[in-house]
N, C-alpha and C positions, 0 to 999 in steps of 0.2 A: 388703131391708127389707120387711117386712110391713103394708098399709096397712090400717084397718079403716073407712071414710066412711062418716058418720053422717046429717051436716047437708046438707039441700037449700038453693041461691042459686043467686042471678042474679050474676052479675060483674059490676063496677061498670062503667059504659059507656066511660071513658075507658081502663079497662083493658081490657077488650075490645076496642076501635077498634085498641089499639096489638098488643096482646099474640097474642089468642083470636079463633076465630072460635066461640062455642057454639054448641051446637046444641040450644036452647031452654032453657028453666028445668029446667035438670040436675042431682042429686047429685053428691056429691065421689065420685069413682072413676067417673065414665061418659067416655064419651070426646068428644073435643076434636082439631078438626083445626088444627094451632098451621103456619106456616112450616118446623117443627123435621121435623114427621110427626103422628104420632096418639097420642095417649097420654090418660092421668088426670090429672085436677086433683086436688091431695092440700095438707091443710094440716096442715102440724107445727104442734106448739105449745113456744113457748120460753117463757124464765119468765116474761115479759111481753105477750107478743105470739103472730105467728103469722106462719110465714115461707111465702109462695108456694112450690109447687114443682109442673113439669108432669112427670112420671115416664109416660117416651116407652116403649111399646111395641116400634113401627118407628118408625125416622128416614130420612128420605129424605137416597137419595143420588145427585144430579144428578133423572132423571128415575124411579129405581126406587125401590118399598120397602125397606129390610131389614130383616128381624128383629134385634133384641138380643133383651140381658137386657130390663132396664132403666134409662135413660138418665135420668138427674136436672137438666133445665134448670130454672136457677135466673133467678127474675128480680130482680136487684139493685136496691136503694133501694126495693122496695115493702113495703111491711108491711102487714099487712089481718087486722085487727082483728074480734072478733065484737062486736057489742052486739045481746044477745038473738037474732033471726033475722037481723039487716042482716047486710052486710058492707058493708064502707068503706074503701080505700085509700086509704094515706096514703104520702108522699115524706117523708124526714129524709135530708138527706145525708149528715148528723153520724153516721147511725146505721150507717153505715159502716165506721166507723171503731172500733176498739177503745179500753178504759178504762184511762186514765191514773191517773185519781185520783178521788176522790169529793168533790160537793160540799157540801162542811158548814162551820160554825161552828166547833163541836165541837174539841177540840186533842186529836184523838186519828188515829194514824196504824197502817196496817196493815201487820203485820212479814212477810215472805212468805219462801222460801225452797224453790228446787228442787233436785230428785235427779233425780239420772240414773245414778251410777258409786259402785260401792263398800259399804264398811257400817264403815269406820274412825270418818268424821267424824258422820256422823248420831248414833251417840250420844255422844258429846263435846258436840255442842250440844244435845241433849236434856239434859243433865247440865243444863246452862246453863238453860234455860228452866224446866226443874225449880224450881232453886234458886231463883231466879227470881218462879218463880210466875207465868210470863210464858207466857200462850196465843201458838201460831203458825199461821201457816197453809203446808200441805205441798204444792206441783206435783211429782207422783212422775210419773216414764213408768211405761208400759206393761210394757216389760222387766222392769225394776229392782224393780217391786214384786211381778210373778211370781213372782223369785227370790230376793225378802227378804223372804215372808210374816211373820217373827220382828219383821223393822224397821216394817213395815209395820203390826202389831197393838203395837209400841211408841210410834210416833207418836198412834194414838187412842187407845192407854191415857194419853198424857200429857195427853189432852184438843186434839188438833192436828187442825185443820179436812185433809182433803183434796182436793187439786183436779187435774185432768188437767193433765201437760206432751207427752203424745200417745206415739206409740209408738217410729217412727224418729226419730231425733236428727237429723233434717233440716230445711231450709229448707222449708219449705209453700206460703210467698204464691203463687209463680207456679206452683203447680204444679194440673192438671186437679181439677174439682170429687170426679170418684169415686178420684183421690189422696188427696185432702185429708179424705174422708170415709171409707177405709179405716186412714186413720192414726188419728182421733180414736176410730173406732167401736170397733178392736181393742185401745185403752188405754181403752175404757170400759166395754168386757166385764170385762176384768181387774179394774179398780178397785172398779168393783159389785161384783165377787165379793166384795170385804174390806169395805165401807160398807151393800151391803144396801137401799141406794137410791141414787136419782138424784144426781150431782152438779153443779154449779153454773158451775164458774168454769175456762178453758178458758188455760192460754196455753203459747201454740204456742215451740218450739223455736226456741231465739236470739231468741226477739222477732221473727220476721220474721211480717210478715201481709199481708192483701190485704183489699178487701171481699170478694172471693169467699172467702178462708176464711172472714172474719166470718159470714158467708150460710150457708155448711156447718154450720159449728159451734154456727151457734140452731139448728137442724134437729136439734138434738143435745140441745137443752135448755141450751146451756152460754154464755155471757157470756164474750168475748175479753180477758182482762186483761193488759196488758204491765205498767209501771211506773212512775211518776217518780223515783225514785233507785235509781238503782244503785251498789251498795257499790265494784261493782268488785273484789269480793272472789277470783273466779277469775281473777283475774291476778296474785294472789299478790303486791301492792304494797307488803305488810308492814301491821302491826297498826294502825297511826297513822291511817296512809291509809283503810285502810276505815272504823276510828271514823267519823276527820272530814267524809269525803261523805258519812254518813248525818246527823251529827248538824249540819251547818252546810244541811243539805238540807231538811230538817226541813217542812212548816207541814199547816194541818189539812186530813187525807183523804189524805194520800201514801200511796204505796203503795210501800215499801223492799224491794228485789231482795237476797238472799240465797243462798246454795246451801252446801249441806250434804252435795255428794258430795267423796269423796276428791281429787279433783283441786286443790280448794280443801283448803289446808293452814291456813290464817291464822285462819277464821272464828272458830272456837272461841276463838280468843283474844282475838277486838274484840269480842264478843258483849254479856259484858261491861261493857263499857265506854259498846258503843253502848244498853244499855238504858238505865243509870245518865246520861248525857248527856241521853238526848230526855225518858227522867223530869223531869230537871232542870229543861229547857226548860220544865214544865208538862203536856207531852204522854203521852196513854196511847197502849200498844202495846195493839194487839187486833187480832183475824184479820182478813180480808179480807170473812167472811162479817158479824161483827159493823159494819166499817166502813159495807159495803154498805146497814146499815140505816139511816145519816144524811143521806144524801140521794143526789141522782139521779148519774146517774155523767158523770163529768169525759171529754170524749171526743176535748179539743185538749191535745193533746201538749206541757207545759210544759219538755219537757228542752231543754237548751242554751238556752234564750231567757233567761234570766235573772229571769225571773217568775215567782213564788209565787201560784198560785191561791190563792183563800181569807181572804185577809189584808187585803184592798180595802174 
């Protein structure tokens, strides 16, 4: 990664006492003797914010230097914001934690749907969403849309938001910060390649997460989305079953788990059904990016509790 620092600060004093030892009133890119070794102070900027990161030159080990590349310690729960020249750190533990659901009013819920395998089911449910006239939103891997540029330029010709599902079809939460940021970074080369700009909305492989991906992945620009309903459609439970977890799941700002690789045989058949149902309800489908605009994001995990955010 390439870093370009602009802006001259002071770190706030509590995060210095704990974090930093600076060494006076310094630009971003000068160096900092941290506990870690020595390195730069560098600030990403996500869509909201701006996430800490001290990118170590040498890190000591026991009593010696050693060179690396460069080493990306992250400091978790801090967020540090600009207003004009200050800087100000702020603690959100919430913010930890990835988006469930969004919170609104609004009776409109976000239709989502990943790919990973294949190119049988994606247009079958394109078909669907065509007829429809139903916008979705897409988490493609990294792989997959390499090697279905055709599917890949048929989902935005239908008008289908795209958002990263990463590149290895693996577990992420526990695994080392420059893991987790070689996976996100090589399905975001790709993805750019076909959108031409930045992407948004981030979710990781099975749903498995950590705050430390959380932390990688704004460094990325991207917002950690898992889901409140899952169709449970790639277990293939038959057509009934997926209707009815969606549409008995239902309330406003959900976020409905779908996939549209081959391995899932069923979808195209509840599709459907599940439009036609949560229409019924009252509720509109719209993408994930459209939801995103009614309010702030939902970030306590309503599944299995038997609680409908929103409805209170």
């Amino acid at each position: 990664m390439g870093f370009e620092p602009t802006r001259r600060f002071r770190a706030p004093t509590r995060f210095q006492d704990e974090h930093l030892q600076p060494l006076g009133h310094l630009p971003l890119g000068a160096l900092y003797c941290t506990p870690y070794g020595r390195g730069a102070m560098t600030f990403l900027h996500g869509p909201n914010a701006c996430t800490c990161m001290l990118v170590l030159e040498e890190f000591r080990e026991g009593n010696e230097m050693r060179r690396t590349g460069r080493i990306a310690v992250f400091f978790l729960g801090v967020a540090v914001l600009f207003t004009g020249t200050t800087v100000r750190a702020q603690t959100s533990p919430n913010m930890a934690h990835p988006v469930y659901y969004v919170q609104t009013r609004e009776r409109a819920v976000a239709l989502t749907f990943d790919v990973s395998w294949g190119d049988k089911m994606l247009p079958k449910v394109l078909a669907v969403l065509g007829s429809e006239k139903q916008p979705a939103t897409f988490f493609l891997s990294g792989p997959w849309a390499k090697t279905h540029p055709q599917s890949v330029a048929a989902i935005r010709a239908a008008g289908g938001e795209i958002g990263s599902h990463g590149q290895a079809h693996v577990d992420l939460g526990d695994k080392l910060p420059s893991t987790i940021a070689e996976n996100i970074r090589a399905a975001d080369s790709i993805l750019r390649s076909y959108t031409g700009s930045p992407l948004h909305f981030f979710r990781p492989p099975n749903g498995d997460w950590s705050p430390r991906l959380i932390e990688v992945a704004h460094t990325f620009g991207y917002e950690t989305v898992i889901w409140s309903i899952d169709s449970r459609d790639w277990m293939n439970p038959g057509v009934t079953v997926i209707e009815q977890r969606v549409s008995n799941g239902v309330f406003p700002g959900a976020i409905i788990l779908l996939h549209a690789s081959d391995t899932c045989t069923q979808t195209d058949l509840a599709l459907p059904a599940i439009i036609k149902d949560v229409r019924k309800q009252g509720y509109r489908l719209v993408t994930l990016g459209d939801l995103w605009q009614m309010g702030p994001a939902g970030r306590d995990d309503p599944r299995g509790s038997g609680h409908k955010p929103n409805l209170n």
